[in-house]
CHARMM-style PDB file with segment names, atoms N, HN, CA, C and O in Angstrom:
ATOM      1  N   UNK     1      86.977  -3.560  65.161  1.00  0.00      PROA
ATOM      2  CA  UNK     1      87.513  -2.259  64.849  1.00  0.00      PROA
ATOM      3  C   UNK     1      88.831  -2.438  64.097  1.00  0.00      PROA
ATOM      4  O   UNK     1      89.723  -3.110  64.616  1.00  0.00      PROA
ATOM      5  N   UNK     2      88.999  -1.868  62.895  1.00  0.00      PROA
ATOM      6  HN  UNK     2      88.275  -1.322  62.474  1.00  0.00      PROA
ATOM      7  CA  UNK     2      90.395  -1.969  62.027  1.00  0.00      PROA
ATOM      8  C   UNK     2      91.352  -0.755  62.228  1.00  0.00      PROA
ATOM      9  O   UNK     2      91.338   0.356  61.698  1.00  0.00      PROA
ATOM     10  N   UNK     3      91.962  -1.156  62.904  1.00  0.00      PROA
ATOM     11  HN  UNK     3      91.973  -2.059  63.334  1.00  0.00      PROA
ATOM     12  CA  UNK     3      93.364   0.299  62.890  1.00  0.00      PROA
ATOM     13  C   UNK     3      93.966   0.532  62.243  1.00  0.00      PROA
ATOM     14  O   UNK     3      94.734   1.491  62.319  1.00  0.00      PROA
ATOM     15  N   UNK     4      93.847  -0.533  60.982  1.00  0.00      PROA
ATOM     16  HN  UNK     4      93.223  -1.313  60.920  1.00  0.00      PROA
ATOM     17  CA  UNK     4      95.295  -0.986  60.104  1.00  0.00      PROA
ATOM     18  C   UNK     4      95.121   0.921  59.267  1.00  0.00      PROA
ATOM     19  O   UNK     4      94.079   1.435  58.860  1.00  0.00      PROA
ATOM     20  N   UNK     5      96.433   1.488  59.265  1.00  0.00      PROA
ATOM     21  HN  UNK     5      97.280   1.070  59.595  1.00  0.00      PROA
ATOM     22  CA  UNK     5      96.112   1.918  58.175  1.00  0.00      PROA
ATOM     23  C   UNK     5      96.217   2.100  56.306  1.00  0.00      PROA
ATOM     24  O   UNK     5      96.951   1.610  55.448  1.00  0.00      PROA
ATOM     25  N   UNK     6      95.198   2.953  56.291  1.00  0.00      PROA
ATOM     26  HN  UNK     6      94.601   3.351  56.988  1.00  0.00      PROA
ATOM     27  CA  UNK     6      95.854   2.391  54.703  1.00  0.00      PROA
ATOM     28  C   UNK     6      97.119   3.406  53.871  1.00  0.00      PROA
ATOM     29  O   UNK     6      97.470   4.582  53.973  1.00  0.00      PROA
ATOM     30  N   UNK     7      97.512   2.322  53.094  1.00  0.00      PROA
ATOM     31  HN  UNK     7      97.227   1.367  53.012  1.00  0.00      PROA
ATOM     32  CA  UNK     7      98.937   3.333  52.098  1.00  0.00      PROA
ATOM     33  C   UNK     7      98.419   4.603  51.847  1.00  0.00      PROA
ATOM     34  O   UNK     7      97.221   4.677  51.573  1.00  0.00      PROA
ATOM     35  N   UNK     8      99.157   5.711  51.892  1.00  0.00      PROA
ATOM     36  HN  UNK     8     100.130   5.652  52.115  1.00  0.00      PROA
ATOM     37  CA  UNK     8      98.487   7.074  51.517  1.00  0.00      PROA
ATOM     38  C   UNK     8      98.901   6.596  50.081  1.00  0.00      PROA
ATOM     39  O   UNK     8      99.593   5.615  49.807  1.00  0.00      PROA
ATOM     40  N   UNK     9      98.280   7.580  49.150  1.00  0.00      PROA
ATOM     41  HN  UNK     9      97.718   8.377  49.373  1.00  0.00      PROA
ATOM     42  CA  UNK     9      99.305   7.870  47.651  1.00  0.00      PROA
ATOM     43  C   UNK     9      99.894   8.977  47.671  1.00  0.00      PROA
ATOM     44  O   UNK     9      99.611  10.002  48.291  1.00  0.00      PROA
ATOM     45  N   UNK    10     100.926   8.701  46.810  1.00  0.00      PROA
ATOM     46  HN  UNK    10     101.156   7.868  46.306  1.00  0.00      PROA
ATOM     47  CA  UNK    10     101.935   9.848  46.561  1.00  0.00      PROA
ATOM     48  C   UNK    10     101.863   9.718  45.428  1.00  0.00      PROA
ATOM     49  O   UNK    10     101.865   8.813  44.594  1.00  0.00      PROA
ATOM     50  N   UNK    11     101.762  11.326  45.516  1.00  0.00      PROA
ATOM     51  HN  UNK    11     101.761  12.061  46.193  1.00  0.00      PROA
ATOM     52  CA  UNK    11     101.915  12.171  43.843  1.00  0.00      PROA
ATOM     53  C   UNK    11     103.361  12.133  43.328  1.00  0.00      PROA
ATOM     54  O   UNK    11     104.338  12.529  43.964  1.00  0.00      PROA
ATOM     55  N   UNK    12     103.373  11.618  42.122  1.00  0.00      PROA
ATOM     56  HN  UNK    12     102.579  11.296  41.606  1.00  0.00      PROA
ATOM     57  CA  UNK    12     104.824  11.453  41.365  1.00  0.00      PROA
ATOM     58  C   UNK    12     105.476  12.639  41.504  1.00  0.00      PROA
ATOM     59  O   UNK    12     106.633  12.813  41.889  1.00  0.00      PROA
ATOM     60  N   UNK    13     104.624  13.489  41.149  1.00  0.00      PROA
ATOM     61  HN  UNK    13     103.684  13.347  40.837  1.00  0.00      PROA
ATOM     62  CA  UNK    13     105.779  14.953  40.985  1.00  0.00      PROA
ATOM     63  C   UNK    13     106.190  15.270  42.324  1.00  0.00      PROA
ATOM     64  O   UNK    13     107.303  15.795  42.295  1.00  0.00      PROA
ATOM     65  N   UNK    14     105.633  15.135  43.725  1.00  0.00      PROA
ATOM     66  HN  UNK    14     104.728  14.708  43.748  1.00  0.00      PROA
ATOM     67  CA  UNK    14     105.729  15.522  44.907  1.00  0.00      PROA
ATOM     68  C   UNK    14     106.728  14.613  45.504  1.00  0.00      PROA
ATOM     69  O   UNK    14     107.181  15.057  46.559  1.00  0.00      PROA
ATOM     70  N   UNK    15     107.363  13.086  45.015  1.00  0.00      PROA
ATOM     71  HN  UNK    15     106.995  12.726  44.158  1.00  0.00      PROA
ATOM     72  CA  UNK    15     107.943  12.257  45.326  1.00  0.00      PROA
ATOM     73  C   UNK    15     109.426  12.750  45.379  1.00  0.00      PROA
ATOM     74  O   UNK    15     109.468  13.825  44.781  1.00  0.00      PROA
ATOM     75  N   UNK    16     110.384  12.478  45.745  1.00  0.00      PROA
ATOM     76  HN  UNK    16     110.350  11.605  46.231  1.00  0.00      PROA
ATOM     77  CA  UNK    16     111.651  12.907  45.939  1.00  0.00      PROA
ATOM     78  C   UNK    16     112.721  12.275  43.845  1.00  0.00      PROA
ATOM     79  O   UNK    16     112.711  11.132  43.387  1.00  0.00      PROA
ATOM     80  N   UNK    17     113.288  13.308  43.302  1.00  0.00      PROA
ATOM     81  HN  UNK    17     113.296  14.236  43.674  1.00  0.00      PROA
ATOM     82  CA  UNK    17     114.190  12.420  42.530  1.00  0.00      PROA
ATOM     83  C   UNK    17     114.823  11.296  42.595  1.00  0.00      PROA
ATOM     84  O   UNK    17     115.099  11.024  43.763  1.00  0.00      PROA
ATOM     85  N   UNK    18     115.270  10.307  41.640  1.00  0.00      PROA
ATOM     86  HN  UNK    18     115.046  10.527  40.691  1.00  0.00      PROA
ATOM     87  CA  UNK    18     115.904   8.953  41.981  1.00  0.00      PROA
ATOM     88  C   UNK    18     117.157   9.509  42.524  1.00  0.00      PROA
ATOM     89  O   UNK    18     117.636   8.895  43.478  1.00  0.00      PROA
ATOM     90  N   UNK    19     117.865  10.699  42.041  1.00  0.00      PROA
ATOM     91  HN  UNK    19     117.477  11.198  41.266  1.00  0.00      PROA
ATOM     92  CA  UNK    19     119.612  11.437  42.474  1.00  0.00      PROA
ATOM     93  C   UNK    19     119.305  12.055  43.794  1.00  0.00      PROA
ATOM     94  O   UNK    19     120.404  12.185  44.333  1.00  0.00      PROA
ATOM     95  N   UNK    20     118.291  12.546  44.671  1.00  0.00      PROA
ATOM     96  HN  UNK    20     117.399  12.440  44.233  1.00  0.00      PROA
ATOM     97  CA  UNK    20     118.363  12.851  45.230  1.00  0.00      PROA
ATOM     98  C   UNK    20     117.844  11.359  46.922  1.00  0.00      PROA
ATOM     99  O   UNK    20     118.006  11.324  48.141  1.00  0.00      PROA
ATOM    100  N   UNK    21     117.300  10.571  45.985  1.00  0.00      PROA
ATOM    101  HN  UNK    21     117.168  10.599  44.994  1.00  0.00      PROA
ATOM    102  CA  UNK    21     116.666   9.444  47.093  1.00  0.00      PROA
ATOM    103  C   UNK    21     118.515   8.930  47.563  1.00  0.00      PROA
ATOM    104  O   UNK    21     119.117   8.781  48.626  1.00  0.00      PROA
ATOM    105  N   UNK    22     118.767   8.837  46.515  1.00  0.00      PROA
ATOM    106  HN  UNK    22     118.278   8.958  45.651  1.00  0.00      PROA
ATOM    107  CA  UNK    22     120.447   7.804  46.107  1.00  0.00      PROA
ATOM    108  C   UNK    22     121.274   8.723  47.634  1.00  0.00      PROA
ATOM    109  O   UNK    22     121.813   8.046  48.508  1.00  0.00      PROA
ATOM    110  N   UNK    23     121.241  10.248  47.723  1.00  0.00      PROA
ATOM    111  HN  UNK    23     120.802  10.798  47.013  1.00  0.00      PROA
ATOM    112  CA  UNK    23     122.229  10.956  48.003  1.00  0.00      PROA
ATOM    113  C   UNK    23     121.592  10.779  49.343  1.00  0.00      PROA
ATOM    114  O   UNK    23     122.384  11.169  50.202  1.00  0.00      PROA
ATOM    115  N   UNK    24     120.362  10.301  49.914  1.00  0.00      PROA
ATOM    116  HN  UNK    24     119.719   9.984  49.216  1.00  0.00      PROA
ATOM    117  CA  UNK    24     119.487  10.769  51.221  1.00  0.00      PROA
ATOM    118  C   UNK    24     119.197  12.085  51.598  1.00  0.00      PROA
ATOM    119  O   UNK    24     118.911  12.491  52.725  1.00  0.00      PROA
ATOM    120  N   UNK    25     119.299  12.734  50.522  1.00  0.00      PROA
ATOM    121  HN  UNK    25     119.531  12.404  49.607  1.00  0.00      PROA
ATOM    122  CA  UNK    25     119.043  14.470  50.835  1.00  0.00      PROA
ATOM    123  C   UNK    25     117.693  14.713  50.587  1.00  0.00      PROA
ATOM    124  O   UNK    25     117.175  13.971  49.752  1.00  0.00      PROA
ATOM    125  N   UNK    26     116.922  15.653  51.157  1.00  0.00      PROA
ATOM    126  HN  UNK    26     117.343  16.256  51.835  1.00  0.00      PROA
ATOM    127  CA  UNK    26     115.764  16.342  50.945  1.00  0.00      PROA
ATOM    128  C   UNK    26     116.205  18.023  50.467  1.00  0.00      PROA
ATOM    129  O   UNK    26     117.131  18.809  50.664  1.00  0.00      PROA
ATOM    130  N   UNK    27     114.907  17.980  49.728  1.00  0.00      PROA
ATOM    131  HN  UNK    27     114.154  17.341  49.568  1.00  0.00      PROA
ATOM    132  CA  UNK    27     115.452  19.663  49.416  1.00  0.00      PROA
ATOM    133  C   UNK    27     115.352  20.693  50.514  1.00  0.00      PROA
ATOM    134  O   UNK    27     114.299  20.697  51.152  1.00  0.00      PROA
ATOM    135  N   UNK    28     116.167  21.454  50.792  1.00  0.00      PROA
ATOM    136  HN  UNK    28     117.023  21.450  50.274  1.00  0.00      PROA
ATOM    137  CA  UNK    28     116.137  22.193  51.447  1.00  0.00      PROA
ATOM    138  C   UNK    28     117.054  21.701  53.026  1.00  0.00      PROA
ATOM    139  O   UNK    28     116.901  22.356  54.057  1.00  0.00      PROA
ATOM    140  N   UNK    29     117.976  20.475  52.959  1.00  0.00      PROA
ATOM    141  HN  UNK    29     118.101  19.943  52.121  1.00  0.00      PROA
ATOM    142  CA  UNK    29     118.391  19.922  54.191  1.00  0.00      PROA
ATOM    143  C   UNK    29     119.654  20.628  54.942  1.00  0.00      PROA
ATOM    144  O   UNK    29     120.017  20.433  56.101  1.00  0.00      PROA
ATOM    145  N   UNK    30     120.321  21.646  53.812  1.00  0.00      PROA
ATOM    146  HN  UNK    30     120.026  21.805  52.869  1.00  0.00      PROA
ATOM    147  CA  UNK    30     121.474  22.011  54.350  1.00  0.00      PROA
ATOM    148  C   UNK    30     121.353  23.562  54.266  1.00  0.00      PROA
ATOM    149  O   UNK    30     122.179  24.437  54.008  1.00  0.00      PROA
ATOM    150  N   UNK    31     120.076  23.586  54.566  1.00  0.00      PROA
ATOM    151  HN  UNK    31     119.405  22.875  54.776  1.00  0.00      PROA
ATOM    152  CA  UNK    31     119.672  25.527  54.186  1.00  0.00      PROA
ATOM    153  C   UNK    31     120.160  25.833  55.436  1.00  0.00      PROA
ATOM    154  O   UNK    31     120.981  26.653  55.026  1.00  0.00      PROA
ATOM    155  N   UNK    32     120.331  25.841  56.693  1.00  0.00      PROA
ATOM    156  HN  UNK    32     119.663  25.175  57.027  1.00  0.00      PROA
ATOM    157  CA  UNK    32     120.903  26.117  57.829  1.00  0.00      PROA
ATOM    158  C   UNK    32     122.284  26.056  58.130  1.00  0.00      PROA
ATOM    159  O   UNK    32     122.672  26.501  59.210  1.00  0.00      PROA
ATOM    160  N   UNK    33     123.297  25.428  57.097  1.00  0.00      PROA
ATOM    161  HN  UNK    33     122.982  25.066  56.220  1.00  0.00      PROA
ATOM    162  CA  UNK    33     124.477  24.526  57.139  1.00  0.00      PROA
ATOM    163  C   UNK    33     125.317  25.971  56.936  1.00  0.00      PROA
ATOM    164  O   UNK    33     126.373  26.427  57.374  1.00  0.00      PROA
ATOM    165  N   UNK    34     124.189  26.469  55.966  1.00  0.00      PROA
ATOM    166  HN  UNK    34     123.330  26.099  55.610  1.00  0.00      PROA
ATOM    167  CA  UNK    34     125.543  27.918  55.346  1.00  0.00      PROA
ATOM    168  C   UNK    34     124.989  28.935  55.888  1.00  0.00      PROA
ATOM    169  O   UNK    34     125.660  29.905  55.533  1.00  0.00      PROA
ATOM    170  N   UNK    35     124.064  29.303  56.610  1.00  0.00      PROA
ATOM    171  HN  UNK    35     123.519  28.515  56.898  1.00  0.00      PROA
ATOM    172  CA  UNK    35     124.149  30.830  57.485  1.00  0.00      PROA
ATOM    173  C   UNK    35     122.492  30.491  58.227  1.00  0.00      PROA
ATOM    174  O   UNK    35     122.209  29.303  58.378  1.00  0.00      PROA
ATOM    175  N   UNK    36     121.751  31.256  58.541  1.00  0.00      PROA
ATOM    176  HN  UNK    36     121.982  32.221  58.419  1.00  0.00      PROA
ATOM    177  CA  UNK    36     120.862  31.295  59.662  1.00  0.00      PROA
ATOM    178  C   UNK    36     119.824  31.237  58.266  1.00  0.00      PROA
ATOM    179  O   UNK    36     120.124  31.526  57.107  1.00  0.00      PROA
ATOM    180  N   UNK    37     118.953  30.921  58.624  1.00  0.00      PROA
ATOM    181  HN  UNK    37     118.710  30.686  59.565  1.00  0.00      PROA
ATOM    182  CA  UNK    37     117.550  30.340  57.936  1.00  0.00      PROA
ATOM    183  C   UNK    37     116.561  31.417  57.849  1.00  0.00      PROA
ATOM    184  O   UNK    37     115.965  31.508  58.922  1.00  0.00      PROA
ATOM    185  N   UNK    38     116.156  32.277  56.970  1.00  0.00      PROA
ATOM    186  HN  UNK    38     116.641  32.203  56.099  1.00  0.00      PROA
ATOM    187  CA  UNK    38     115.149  32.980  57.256  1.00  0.00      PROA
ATOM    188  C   UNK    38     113.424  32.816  57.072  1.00  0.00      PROA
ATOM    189  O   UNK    38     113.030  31.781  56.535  1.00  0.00      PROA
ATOM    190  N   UNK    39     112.667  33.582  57.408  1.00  0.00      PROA
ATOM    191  HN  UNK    39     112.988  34.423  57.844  1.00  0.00      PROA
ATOM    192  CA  UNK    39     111.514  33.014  56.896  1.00  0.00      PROA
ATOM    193  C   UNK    39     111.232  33.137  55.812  1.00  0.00      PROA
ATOM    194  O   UNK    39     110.205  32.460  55.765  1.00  0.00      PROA
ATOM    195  N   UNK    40     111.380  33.506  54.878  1.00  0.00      PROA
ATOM    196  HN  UNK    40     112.214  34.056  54.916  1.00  0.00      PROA
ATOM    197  CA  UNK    40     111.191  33.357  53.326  1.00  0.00      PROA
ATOM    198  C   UNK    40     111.910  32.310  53.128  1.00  0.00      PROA
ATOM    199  O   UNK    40     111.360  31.580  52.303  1.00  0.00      PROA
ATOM    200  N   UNK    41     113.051  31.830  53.567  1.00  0.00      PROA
ATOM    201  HN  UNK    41     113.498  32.423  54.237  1.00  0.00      PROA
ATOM    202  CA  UNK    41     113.817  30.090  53.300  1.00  0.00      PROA
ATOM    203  C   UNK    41     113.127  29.151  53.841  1.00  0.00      PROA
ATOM    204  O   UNK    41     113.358  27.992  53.497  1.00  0.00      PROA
ATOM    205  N   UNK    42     112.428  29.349  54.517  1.00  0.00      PROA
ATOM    206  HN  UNK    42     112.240  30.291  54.796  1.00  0.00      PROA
ATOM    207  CA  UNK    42     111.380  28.089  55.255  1.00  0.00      PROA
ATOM    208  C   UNK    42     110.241  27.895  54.674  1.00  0.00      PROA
ATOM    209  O   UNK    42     109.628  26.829  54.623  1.00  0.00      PROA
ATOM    210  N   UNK    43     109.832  29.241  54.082  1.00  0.00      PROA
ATOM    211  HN  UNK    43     110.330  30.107  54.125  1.00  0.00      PROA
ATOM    212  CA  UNK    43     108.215  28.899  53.324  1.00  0.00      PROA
ATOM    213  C   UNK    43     108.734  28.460  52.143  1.00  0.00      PROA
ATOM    214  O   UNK    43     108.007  27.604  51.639  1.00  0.00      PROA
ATOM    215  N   UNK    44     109.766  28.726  51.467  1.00  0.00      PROA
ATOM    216  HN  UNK    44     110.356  29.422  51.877  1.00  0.00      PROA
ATOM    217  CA  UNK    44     110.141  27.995  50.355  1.00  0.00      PROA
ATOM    218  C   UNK    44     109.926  26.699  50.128  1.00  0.00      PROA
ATOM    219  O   UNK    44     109.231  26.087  49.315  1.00  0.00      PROA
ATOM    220  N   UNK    45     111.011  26.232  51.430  1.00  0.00      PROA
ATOM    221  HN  UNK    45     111.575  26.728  52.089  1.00  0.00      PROA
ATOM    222  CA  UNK    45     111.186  24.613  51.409  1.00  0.00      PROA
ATOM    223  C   UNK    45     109.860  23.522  51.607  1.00  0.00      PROA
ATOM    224  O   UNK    45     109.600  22.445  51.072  1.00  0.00      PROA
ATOM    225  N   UNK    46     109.194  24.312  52.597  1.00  0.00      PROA
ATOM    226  HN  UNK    46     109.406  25.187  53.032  1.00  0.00      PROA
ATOM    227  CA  UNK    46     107.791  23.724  52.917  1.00  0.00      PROA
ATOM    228  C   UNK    46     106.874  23.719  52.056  1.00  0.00      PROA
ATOM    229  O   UNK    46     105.951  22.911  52.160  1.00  0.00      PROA
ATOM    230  N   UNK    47     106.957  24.923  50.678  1.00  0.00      PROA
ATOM    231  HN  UNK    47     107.707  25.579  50.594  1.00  0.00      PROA
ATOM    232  CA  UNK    47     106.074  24.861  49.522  1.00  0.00      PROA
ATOM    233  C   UNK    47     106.825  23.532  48.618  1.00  0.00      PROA
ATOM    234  O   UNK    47     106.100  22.752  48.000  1.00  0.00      PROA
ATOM    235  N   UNK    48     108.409  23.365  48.615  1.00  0.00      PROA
ATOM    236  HN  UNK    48     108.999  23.998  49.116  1.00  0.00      PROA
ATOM    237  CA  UNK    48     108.402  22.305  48.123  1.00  0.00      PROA
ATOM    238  C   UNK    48     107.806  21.016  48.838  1.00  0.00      PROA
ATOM    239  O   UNK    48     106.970  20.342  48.237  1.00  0.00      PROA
ATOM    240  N   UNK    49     108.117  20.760  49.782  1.00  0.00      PROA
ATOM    241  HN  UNK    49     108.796  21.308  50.270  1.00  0.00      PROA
ATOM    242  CA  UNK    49     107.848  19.386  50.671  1.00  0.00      PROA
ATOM    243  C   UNK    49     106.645  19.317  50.650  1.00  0.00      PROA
ATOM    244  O   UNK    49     105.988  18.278  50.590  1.00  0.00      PROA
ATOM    245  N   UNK    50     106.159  20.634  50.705  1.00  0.00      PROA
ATOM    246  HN  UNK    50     106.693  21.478  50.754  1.00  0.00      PROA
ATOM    247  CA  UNK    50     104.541  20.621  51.134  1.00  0.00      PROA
ATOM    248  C   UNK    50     103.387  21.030  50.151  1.00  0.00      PROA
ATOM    249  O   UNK    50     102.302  21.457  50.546  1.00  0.00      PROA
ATOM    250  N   UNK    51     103.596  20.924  49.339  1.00  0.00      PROA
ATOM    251  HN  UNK    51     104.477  20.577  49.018  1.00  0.00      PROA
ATOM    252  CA  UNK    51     102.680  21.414  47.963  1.00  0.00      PROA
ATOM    253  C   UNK    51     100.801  21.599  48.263  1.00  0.00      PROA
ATOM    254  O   UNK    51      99.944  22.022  47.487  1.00  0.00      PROA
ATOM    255  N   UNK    52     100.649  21.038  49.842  1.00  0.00      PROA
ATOM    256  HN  UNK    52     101.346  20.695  50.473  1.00  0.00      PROA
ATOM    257  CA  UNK    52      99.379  21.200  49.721  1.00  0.00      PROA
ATOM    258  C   UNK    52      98.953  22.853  50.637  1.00  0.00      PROA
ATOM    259  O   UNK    52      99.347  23.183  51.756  1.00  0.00      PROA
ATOM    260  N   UNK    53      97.705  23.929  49.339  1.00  0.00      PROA
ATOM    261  HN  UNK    53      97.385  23.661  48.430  1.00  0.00      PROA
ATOM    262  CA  UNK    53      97.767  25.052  50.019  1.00  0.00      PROA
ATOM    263  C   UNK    53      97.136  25.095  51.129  1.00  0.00      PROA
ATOM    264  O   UNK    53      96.923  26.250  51.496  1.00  0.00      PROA
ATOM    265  N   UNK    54      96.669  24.123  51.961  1.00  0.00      PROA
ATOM    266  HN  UNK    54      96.842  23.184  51.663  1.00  0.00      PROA
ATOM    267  CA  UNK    54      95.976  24.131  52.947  1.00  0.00      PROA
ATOM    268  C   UNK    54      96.938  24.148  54.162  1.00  0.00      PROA
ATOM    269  O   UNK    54      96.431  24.435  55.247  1.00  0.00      PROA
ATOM    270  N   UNK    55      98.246  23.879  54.116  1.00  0.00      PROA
ATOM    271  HN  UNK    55      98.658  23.646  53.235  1.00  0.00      PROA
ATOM    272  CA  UNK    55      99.027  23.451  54.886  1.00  0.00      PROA
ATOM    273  C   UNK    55      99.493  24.501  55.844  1.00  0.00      PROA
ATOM    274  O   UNK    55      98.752  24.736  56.798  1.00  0.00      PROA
ATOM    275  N   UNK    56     100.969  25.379  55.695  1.00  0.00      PROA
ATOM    276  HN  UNK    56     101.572  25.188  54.920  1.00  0.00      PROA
ATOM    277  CA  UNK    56     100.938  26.526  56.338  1.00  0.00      PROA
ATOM    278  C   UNK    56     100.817  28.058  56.203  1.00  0.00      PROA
ATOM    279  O   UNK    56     100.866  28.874  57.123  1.00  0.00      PROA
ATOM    280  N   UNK    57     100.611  28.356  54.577  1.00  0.00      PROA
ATOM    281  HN  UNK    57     100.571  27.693  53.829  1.00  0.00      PROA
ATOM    282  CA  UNK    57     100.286  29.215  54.039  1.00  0.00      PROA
ATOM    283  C   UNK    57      98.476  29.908  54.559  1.00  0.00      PROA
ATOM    284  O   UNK    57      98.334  31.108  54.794  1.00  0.00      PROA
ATOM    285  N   UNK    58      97.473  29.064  54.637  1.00  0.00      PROA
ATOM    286  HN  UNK    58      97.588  28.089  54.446  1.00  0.00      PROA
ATOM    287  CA  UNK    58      96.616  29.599  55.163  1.00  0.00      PROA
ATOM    288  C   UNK    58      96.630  29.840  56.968  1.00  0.00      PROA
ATOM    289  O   UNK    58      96.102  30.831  57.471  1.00  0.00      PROA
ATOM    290  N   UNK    59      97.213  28.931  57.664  1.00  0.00      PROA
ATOM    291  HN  UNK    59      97.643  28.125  57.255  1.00  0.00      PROA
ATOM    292  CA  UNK    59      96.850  29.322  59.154  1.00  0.00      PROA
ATOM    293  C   UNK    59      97.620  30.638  59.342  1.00  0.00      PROA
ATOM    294  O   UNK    59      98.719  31.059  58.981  1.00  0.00      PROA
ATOM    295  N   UNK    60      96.809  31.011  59.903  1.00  0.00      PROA
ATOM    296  HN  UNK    60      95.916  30.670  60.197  1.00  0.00      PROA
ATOM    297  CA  UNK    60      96.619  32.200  60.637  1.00  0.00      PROA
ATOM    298  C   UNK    60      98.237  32.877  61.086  1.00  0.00      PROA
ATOM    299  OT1 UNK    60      98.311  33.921  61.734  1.00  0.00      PROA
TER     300      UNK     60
END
């Protein structure tokens, strides 16, 4: 039985910038830093991070 798993791929465009890898920031990391987070600021960030529509846009 093989557990190993394998490398996912990552999509270039979905990959983080070289200015932003450099800084350790993700987009969307300090959206809470400057006032309370709403839900339209969360589906934002997650459409960036998360580009796939299967993700939280369809559940229920």
């Amino acid at each position: 039985m093989n557990i190993d798993k394998k490398a996912g791929h990552i999509d270039p465009k979905v990959a983080l910038s070289q200015a932003e890898h450099e800084k350790g920031t993700v987009p969307g990391q300090q959206i809470g830093l400057y006032g309370n987070a709403d839900k339209r600021d969360v589906r934002q960030v997650v459409k960036i991070l998360n580009p796939d529509k299967n993700s939280m846009e369809s559940r229920g």
